[in-house]
N, C-alpha and C positions, 0 to 999 in steps of 0.2 A: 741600311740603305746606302746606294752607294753617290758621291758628289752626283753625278752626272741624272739624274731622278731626283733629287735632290732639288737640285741648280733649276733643273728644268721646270719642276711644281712651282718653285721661287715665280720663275721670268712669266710663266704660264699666268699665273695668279696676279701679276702686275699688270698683264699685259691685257689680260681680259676684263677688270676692275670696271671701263670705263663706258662697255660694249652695250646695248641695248639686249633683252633677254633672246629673243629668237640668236642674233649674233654671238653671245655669249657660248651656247650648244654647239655653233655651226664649228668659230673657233675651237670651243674645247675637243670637238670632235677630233678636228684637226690636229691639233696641238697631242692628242693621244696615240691617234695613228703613226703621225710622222715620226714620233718616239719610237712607239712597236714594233712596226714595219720596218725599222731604218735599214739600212746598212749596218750599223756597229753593232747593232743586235744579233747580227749573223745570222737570221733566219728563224731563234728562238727555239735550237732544238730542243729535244725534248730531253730532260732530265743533263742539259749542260749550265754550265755559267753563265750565259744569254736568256737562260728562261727563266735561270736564279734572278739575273738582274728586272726581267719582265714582271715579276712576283713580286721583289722588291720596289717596283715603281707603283704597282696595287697599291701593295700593302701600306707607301705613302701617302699616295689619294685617304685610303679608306680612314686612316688617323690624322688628316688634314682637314676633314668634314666631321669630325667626331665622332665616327663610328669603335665599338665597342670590338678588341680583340678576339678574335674567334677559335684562340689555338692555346690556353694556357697562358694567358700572357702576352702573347705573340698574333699579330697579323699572318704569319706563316708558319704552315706546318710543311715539315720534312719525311720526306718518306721515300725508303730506301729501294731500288732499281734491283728487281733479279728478271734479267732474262734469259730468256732459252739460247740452244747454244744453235738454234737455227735466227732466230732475231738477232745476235750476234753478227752471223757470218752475212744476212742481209746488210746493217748499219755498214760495217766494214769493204759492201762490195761498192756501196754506192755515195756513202757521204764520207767526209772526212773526218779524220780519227779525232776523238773526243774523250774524256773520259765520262762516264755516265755510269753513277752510282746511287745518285739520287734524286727526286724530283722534286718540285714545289709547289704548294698554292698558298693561294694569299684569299684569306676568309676574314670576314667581319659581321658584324653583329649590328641592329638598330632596334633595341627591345622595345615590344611592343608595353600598352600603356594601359588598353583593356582590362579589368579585374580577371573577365572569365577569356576574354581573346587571347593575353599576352603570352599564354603557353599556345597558343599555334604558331607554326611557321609557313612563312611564303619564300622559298629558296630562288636567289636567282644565282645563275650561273652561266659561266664559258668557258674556253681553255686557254690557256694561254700559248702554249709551245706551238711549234710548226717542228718544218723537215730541217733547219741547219744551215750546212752547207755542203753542196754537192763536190765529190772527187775531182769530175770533170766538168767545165766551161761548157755552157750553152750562149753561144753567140755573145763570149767576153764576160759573162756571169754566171755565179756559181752558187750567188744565196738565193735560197726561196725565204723570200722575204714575209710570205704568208698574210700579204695585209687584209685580203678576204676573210683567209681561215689560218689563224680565226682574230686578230689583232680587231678587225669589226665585231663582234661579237664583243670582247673584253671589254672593246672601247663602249660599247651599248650595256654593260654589268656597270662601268666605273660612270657614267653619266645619270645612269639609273639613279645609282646610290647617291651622285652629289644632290639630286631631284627631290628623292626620299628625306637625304637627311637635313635639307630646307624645309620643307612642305611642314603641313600641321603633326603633330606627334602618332604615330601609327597607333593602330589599335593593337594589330595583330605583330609578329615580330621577324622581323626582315633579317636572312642573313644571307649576304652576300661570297660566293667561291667562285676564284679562278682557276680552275684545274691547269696543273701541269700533266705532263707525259700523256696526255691525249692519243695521240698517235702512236703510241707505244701499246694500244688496246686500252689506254683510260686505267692508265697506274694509279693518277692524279686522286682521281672520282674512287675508286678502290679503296685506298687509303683515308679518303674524307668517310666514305661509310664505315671503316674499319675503327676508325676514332674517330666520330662526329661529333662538330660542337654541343650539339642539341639531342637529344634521344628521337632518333629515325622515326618513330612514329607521331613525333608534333608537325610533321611536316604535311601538310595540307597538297601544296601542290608547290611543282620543281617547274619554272622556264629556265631552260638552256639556248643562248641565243650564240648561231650558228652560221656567219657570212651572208650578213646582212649589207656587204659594203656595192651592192652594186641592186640592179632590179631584175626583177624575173618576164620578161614576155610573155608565157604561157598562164599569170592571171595578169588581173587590172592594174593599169600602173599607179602607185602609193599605196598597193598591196602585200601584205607577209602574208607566208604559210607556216602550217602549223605541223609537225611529222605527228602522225597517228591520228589527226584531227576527230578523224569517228571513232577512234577508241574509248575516248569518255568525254564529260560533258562538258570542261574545261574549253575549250577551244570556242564553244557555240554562244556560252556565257560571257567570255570575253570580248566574243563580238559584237555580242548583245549590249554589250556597254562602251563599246565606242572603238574597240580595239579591231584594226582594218586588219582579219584575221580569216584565210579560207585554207580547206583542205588543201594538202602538198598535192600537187599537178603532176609529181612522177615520181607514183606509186612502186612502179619497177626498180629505183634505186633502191628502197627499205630504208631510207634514212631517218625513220624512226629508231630504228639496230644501229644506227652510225655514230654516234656520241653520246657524251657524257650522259644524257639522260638515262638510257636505254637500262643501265644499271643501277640505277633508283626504281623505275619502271619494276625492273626486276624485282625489285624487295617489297613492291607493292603501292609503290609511291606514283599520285598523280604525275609522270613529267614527260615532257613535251619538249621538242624544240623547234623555235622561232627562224626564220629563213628567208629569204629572197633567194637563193643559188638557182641560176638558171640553166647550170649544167655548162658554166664556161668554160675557155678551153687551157682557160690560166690554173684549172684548179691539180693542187701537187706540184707545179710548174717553177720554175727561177720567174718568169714572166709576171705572176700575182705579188705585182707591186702598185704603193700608194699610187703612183700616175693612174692608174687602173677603175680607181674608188669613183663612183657615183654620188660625190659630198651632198650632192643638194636630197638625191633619197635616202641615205643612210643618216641624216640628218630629221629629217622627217619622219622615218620609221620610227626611231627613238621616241624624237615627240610624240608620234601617236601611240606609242606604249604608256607612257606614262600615268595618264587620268586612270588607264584600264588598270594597269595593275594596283594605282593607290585605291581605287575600288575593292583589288579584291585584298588588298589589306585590310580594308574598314568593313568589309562584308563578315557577315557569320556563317556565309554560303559557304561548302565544302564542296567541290568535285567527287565524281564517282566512274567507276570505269562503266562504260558499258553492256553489255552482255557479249563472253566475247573478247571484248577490248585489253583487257589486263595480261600483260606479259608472260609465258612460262618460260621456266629457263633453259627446257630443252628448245626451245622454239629458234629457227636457224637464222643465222643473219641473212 
């Protein structure tokens, strides 16, 4: 862990001691982004020392609330970068020189308590990395700060789990990933199925929450959507119990194929991910920055996730795809 993640969890945790609970969230929120997002993170490329450090800040959170190591010992697994020599000559045309050899995420664990539940799992997850830092200046800036995509999402993984790991003892067993190298095609996610803490098929159902830091116009406002909603029955159930959850509104992007989830989906695994993106114009941009964030509803989205998911931790309900629904892997992004 390095000082500066460190120091910050210290002043973070003094400073919030004294806050009333809805304020406590709003700040922590805060207090997550404005880390993620910053500036000295450089954008939080993918598979550099910005995203080491972003991993690193998890992976503090997640042993500061007592969650259980998810990698051997380790909050963090490592896992080694090969790409093509046309993703090469991309990196090199547009962002600035790096070196990039490996990625990280930051996994933890909250075993479940159930005799017969504690072998399921409910995975939540985000990414962590964004774009870096661009060669050339747009209008005096050059970091995509990424605090949409995906610094909100992370920050909605790491509030999740301080929620979790207060609340009553789970039934079922919660393990928390932050993928790196996301944008590298989901090196991160790769690597977590290639050595999973858990054996892939205790895995009940996967949310991946995906720039959640602003609202969407196209549904109701204190609304999230869901990528693949009608795929299987996960989405309908979670609404059913409290969770402000409707079909994705543009169907045309496939952003079910767009993240982390789509390659658990693959392997057969209920996942889904969570969303507000309205289709802004900050998104990929130097411009998606914290000034940008919508605090009062990415605050509130969170809250309203919470009851639903400790729900389907205490549930013995299992998700199922629908007819249909379930992913192949020739199927084209």
């Amino acid at each position: 862990m390095t000082f500066g993640a460190a120091a910050l969890l210290t002043l973070t945790t003094c400073l919030l001691d004294a806050q009333s609970p809805q304020s406590v969230l709003e700040q922590q929120v805060r207090a997550d982004m404005n880390f993620l997002a910053s500036d000295a993170l450089q954008g939080r490329g993918s598979a550099t020392r910005d995203e080491h450090i972003a991993a690193q800040y998890a992976a503090a959170v997640f042993q500061e609330i007592g969650l259980q190591p998810g990698n051997n010992g380790s909050y963090l697994q490592k896992a080694p970068v090969e790409l093509s020599d046309r993703a090469k000559q991309r990196i090199e045309q547009r962002y600035a020189p790096a070196d990039r050899f490996e990625t990280w995420n930051a996994v933890a664990i909250l075993p479940g308590t159930d005799p017969k539940l504690k072998s399921e799992v409910i995975l939540l997850t985000a990414h962590l990395d964004h774009l870096g830092v661009a060669k050339q200046q747009v209008n005096g800036d050059a970091i995509y700060n990424g605090a949409d995509d995906d610094a909100s999402g992370t920050t909605a993984v790491l509030n999740l789990a301080r929620y979790l790991a207060h609340a009553k003892p789970p039934k079922r067993t919660v393990v928390f990933a932050l993928f790196g190298a996301e944008e590298f095609g989901g090196l991160g996610s790769q690597a977590f199925l290639a050595h999973p803490p858990i054996p892939l098929s205790s895995i009940v159902a996967n949310l991946e929450f995906e720039m959640i830091g602003r609202s969407d116009s196209a549904v109701p406002e204190g609304t999230l959507w869901l990528t693949g909603f009608e795929r299987s029955t996960l989405g309908p159930e979670l609404a059913k119990h409290g969770a402000h959850l409707v079909q994705d509104p543009h169907p045309k992007e496939n952003f079910f194929m767009r993240s982390d989830n789509y390659g658990l989906a693959l392997e057969g695994i209920i996942a889904h991910t969570v969303s507000s993106f309205g289709l802004h114009t900050d998104y990929h941009q130097v411009t998606d920055e914290v000034t940008t964030i919508d605090f009062k509803h990415m605050t509130t989205a969170i809250a309203s996730m919470e009851e639903p998911v400790e729900w389907l931790i205490d549930t013995n309900w299992k998700p199922m795809w629908n007819p249909g629904g379930k992913p192949e892997k020739e199927e084209k992004h």
